[in-house]
Each structure stands twice: as structure tokens, then as C-alpha cells.
C-alpha positions, 0 to 999 in steps of 0.5 A, a space after each residue: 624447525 619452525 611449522 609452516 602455518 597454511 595460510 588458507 586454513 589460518 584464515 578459515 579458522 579466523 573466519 569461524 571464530 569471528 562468526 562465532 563471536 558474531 553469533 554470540 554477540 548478536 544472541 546477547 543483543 537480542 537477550 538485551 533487547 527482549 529483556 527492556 522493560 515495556 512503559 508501565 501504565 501510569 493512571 489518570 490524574 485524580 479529578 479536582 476536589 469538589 468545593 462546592 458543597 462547603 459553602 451551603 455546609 457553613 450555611 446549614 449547620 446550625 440546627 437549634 433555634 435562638 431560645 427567647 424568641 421560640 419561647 414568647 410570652 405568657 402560657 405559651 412560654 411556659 408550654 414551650 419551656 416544658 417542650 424545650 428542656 425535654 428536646 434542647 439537649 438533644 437539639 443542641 448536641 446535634 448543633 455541637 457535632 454539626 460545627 465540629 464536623 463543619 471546621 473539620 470539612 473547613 480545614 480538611 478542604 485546603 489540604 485535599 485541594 493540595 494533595 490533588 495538586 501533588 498527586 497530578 504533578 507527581 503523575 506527570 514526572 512518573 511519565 516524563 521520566 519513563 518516557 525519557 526511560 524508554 528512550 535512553 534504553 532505545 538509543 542503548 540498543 542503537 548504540 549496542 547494534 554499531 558496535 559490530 560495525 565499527 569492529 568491523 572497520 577496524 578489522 578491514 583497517 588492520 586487514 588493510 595495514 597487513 596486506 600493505 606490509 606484503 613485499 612479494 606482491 601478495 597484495 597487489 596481485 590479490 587487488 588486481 584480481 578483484 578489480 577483474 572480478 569486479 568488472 566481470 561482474 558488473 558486465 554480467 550485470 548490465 546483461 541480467 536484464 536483457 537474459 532474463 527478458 530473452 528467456 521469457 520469450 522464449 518460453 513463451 515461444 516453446 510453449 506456443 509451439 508446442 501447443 500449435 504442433 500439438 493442434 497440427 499433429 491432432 489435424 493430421 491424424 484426423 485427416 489421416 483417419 479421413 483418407 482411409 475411411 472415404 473412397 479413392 474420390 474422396 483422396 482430393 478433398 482430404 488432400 485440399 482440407 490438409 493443405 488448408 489445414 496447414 496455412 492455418 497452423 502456419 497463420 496459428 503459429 505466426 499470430 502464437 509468436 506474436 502473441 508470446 512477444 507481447 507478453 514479454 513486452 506487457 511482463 518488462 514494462 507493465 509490471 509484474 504479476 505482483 505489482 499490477 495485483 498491488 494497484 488493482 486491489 483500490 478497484 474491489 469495493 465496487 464490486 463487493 457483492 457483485 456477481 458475474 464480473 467480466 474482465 475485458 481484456 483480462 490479460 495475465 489474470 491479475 484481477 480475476 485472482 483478486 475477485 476470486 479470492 474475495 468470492 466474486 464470480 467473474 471471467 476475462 476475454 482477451 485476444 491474446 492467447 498466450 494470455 489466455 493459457 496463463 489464466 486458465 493454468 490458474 483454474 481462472 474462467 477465461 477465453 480468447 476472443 474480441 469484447 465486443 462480439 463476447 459481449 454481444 452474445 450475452 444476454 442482455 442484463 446478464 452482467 454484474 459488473 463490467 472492468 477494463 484495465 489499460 484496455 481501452 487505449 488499445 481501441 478504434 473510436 468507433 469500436 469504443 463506443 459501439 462497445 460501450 452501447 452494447 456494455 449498457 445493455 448487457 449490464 444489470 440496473 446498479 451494475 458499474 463500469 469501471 475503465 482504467 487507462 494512461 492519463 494523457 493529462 500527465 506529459 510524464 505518462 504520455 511520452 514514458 508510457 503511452 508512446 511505448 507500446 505501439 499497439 495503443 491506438 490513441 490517447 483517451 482524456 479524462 473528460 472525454 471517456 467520462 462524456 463516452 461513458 454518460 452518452 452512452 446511458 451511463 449514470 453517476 460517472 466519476 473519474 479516479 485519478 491513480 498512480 501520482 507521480 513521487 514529489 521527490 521526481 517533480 521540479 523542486 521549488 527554491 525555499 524562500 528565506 524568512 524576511 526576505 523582502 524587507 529591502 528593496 533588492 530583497 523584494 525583487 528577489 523575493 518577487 523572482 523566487 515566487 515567480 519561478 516557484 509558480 512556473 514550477 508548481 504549473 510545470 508539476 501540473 502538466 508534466 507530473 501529475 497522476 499515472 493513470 485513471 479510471 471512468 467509473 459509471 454506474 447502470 441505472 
């Protein structure tokens, strides 16, 4: 009688065999990788042989005079023919080992020249055939690493085929649930982001009433300890503080829920913690070495983590409480508060630095430059003022992000707070543009063919392709530009 195979336990078992053949294919993969020779070093090409000396040798090398001459006439001669037979031979040997070593030089040159020659052409082959080396043996390992992938087509192509040769509806039945798992899960899907959203609001809800509850209770104890230690005269003046005390915990708790929303909005649309800290970072050379930075409008604390870790002192405001809860869970130095009458109880030259990000959208014109009046006296001589706020040049970043977030009051161009910030004492003001807008999102020109424009029809042709190219660059420049930018100004 034949054994009936489980069909659950044949294909775990297949599916632990294949992990294991993977396992060990891939370990031998990386065995093959991690062997490759690295490109040896090659030297340099020797220097070209140096033939400038052989022409003054030739020149030079003969050292004994012409004999007759020297010798001359009467007694002299005879003087100087005593001299030259003791000093000639030596003389002459001289000149005799002089040419031989001048025809060795002579002959010697044309070789070396050539040998040079060999030696750089052979340097160059050496690096061409290792380079190609190298590549041959990366596109090896290329061609190793699709191995896997295209067994893996085959087995879903012989799974297929046995899936297929099912006549009892195994296989259909089998893709009828998937298909429904599928779309579950792609319904599932299209929801992760909005749960995620509601979740974080209502932590942030939690966590604000629970921290108004806690305020309230401490209130009533304290009005309870109030009632029993005055007289029975005092009953009515407890009972007016406690019932003030109440709309005041209720306006708390009204502005908390506010305060908890916004933060999901800045947590959905701003960005995450990580990305805000990842466009931050470009602003931390001007304020290398600063001390006592204030962060206006700090809100989750991104730049105040980044001048701490580089040992900046600074501290943030902001009226958002919720905000201000997350900073200081942190250990950062913060407060609640409106900027300007934070700014206003400073003592004048007090700052080093002063820095608003996606703040200053938010403000009324007149609130904007009377705080930028009084940032200028708090601010020390070369302290900097750095503003950085949606660029309403860019239409993208107007009607994407600007309009979105209705707490924003107006939009600020460029030369504007660059102007605002000059009227109101400021030196050196700069603007940096930030955030530029992906070249694959922007209009795309039409490619303009080589030799178009030689006909007359292909000039007209080519004469329209320009043209609308033109169009497209002037729609670049209004529509995709730069996100963002920054007014920088410096306290002289």
C-alpha cells in the first residue's frame, strides 16, 4: 500500500532545502567576491633619457694638444721636448680611454633611447590588460549574482506548470484566495497612512490632557488647602478663584487640542524629524563658534539637537506648547512663549546668533518688522540673522506648500525680507536659495536633432522646437525653481 505524502510537510521541506542551497550559493558567492585580486600598483614611466650631454662629450674629449705646434723652434723646443716625453704618454692614454669611453656613450645612447621606449609601452599594456582584468572579473561577479534569479524563474515556471495540471480545482481555488488577500491588503494599505496620522493626534491628545488634568487636580488641591485654612468669609473668594481656575483649565485644554493638531499637521506635511534635521545641517557654518543662539519658533527641536551636538549653546521659543514638551523631553533649552516679548526681555547685545526657520510666513507685516528692529539690538556686533521661509517665486512651492497650512499669514519674496532685514540695521544681507526642485519633475524640452535646419522645412521646424524649448525653460523658472530660501544678515 503506497504512503500518502502531507503535501504541507513535502513542501516545507523543499522550502528548507532551497534556503539551504541559497545559504550556500550565496557563501560561496561572497568567498568568490572577497578572493578578487585587488589592481596591482603599476610605476610610473621611467623619464626620457637625458641627451644632452653627448654633444659637449664629443667636443671634449680629446685632451692631448697637436705636438708640433706646442713643441715650436730653437731652445724652447728642445725644453719642451724633455717636458713632453715625460708627460705625453700619460696625456695620450688619457685621450685613448677619453674616445673609447666617448663611442661607448655614443653607441650606448640609441639603445637606452629605445629601451625607454619598451619599457613605457610595456607600463601601458600592464594597465590596460589589468583594467580590462578587473572588469572581466566584476562583470563575472555580475553575472554570478543572476544566477539565483533566473533559477528562480524557472522554479515559478515549473511551479506554474504543476499548479496548472491540477484537476480538482486545487489551483484555482488556490489563486482565488490570493487574489482576495491581495485586495485586502491593498485596502489595508491605502488606510496605513491616515491610521498612522489619527494615532499621532491622538497621542499628542492623551498626552496634552493628561497634562492639563494633572495642572487642574494641583489647582484644586491648592484651592481645597485654601478653603480649609481661611474663615468661613474667605468660602466665597475660594469658590470665585476655583471656578476662574476652571475656564482657565478649559481654555488650557482648548488651546492643548490645538496645539496637538498642528503638530500632526507640521508631523504629515513638514516632514519628519530626520529629514527637517537633513536640510538643517547647510545652516551650522554660520554659527560655528557662535554662543547663545535663539531659536525662534524652534518647534520640534530639529536645530537646537544639531547646535548641541556640535556645542553651541542655544535655546528655542515657540507658542506651541506641545512643541515645547517634545523639546524639553529632549533635555533641550526651550520655552513657550510669543518672540517678540521673549526677545524684548533680553538684554540688549545679549545673543549670538538669532534663527527662524518656516517662521516668518506665519507673521502680521507689522509684528515682522518690529521684531526684526528689536533682533538688532539684542544681537551682538558680528552675530547673524538667519530667516528661512517658502519661496513664493517658485509657483510649485506657493500653491503646494504655502497655501496648505492656513496658519501662514502672507507670503515674504525674496527681495522683500532681504530689504526688511537691510532697514532694519542689518549688514551684508545675502539670500540662499534651498530645496531646488528635481529636473526629472520639471517640463522637458523637445531634443533637437543634429542637421535639422538645413531645408527649409527643417528650419521652420527647428525655428518651433526652439521656440518651445524657450517657452519651457521660462515655465522652469516660474513654476520649478527653488523650495525654499533663507535672508542672512549680519550685526555690524
Amino acid at each position: 500500500m503506497a504512503t500518502r505524502i502531507d503535501i504541507k510537510d513535502e513542501l516545507a521541506r523543499l522550502k528548507r532545502a532551497r534556503e539551504a542551497a541559497d545559504r550556500a550559493y550565496n557563501d560561496a558567492l561572497t568567498r568568490v567576491d572577497r578572493a578578487l585580486p585587488p589592481r596591482p600598483g603599476l610605476p610610473d614611466p621611467p623619464r626620457a633619457f637625458d641627451q644632452g650631454q653627448l654633444t659637449p662629450v664629443n667636443e671634449a674629449w680629446r685632451v692631448a694638444p697637436d705636438v708640433e705646434r706646442m713643441l715650436g723652434t730653437g731652445w724652447k723646443r728642445r725644453l719642451r721636448a724633455w717636458v713632453w716625453d715625460m708627460v705625453g704618454p700619460i696625456v695620450e692614454r688619457q685621450q685613448h680611454f677619453n674616445g673609447v669611453l666617448v663611442d661607448h656613450l655614443n653607441r650606448a645612447a640609441p639603445a637606452q633611447v629605445e629601451g625607454q621606449q619598451a619599457l613605457t609601452a610595456v607600463v601601458a599594456a600592464l594597465a590596460e590588460h589589468t583594467a580590462a582584468l578587473e572588469a572581466f572579473q566584476s562583470r563575472l561577479i555580475q553575472y554570478l549574482q543572476q544566477i539565483t534569479a533566473f533559477v528562480d524563474t524557472k522554479y515559478r515556471e515549473s511551479a506554474g506548470a504543476m499548479l496548472s495540471a491540477f484537476d480538482d480545482g486545487l489551483g484555482d481555488e488556490m489563486r482565488r484566495r490570493a487574489a482576495v488577500a491581495d485586495a485586502r491588503e491593498q485596502r489595508f494599505a491605502g488606510h496605513v497612512d491616515e491610521l498612522r496620522t489619527t494615532v499621532g493626534q491622538v497621542q499628542h491628545g492623551l498626552l496634552a490632557l493628561r497634562r492639563r488634568l494633572e495642572t487642574a487636580a494641583a489647582g484644586e488641591a491648592a484651592a481645597g488647602e485654601a478653603v480649609t485654612d481661611e474663615a468661613a468669609t474667605g468660602e466665597a473668594a475660594a469658590g470665585e478663584a476655583a471656578t476662574a481656575a476652571g475656564a482657565g483649565t478649559r481654555s488650557d485644554l482648548d488651546a492643548a487640542v490645538d496645539a496637538y493638531a498642528y503638530v500632526g499637521f507640521e508631523n504629515l506635511y513638514r516632514g519628519s524629524p530626520d529629514e527637517i534635521r537633513s536640510r538643517l545641517v547647510e545652516y551650522l557654518p554660520l554659527f560655528a563658534g557662535a554662543s547663545d543662539v535663539l531659536d525662534v519658533g524652534c518647534g520640534r527641536g530639529e536645530f537646537l539637537d544639531l547646535l548641541r551636538e556640535r556645542e553651541v549653546g542655544a535655546r528655542g521659543v515657540d507658542v506651541n506648547a506641545e512643541m515645547i514638551e517634545e523639546c524639553r523631553a529632549r533635555g533641550l533649552d526651550a520655552s513657550v512663549g510669543d518672540a517678540l516679548t521673549y526677545l524684548d526681555a533680553l538684554q540688549d547685545e545679549s545673543l549670538g546668533g538669532l534663527f527662524a526657520a518656516q517662521v516668518v510666513e506665519h507673521l502680521q507685516p507689522d509684528y515682522l518688522v518690529r521684531l526684526l528692529n528689536v533682533a538688532g539690538r539684542k544681537l551682538r556686533p558680528g552675530a547673524r540673522i538667519v530667516l528661512e521661509t517658502v519661496n513664493p517665486r517658485c509657483w510649485f512651492a506657493f500653491f503646494d506648500a504655502y497655501i496648505r497650512d492656513i496658519t501662514h499669514v502672507r507670503p515674504l519674496h525674496p527681495d522683500t525680507l532681504e530689504y526688511l532685514l537691510g532697514a532694519s540695521g542689518f549688514q551684508r544681507t545675502t539670500v540662499r536659495y534651498l530645496m531646488p526642485y528635481p529636473d526629472d519633475g520639471k517640463l522637458q524640452r523637445v531634443p533637437l536633432s543634429d542637421g535639422l535646419g538645413t531645408a527649409d522645412g527643417d528650419r521652420s521646424l527647428a525655428t518651433a522646437v526652439e521656440t518651445f524649448n524657450g517657452n519651457v525653460d521660462k515655465l522652469n523658472d516660474l513654476l520649478f525653481t527653488h523650495l525654499d530660501y533663507a535672508a542672512i544678515g549680519e550685526r555690524v
